[in-house]
N, C-alpha and C positions, 0 to 999 in steps of 0.2 A: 504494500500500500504506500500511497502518498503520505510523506513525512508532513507536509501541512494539513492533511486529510486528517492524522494521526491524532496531531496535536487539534484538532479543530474537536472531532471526536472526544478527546478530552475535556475541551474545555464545555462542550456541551452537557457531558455527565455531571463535573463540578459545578457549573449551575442549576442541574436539576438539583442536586444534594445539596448547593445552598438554601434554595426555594424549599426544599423539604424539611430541614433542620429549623427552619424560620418558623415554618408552617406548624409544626410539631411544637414548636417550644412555644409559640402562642397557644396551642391548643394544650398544651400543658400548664400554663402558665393562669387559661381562664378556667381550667379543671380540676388541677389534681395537685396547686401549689398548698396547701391548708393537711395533705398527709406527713407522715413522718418523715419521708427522705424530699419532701418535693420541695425544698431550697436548692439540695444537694443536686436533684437533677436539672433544676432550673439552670445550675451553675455550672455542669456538663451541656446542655443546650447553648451556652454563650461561649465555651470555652470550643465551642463543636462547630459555631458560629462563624469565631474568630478564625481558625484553621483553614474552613471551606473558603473563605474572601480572603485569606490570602496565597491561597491557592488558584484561586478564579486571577487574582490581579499575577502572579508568578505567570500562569499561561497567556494572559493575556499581553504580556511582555515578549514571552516565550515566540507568540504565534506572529506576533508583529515582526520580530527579526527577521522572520526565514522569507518572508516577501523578499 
């Protein structure tokens, strides 16, 4: 396959898996923040946040080079 194909491919799943972790940690966050560990997971959803965006901006540097 195409190395920009590759890297494109990528960059498309990390921003599903942004969008998803976003998505999730709001729906955790209007649901299930008031149980026992739900700070702790709130704080895995931002910290899961934080990894995926800068993941998403590494590729997106990434894909702009190889033009």
């Amino acid at each position: 396959m195409n190395e920009r194909f590759k890297k494109l491919l990528h960059l498309t799943a990390m921003c599903v898996a942004l969008l998803a972790v976003l998505v999730f940690g709001v729906i955790h966050a209007l649901t299930a923040l008031d149980t026992k560990y739900g700070t702790l997971l709130l704080a895995a959803y931002v910290l899961m946040f934080i990894w995926a965006g800068c993941r998403v901006v590494i590729l997106v540097k990434e894909y702009k080079r190889l033009k």
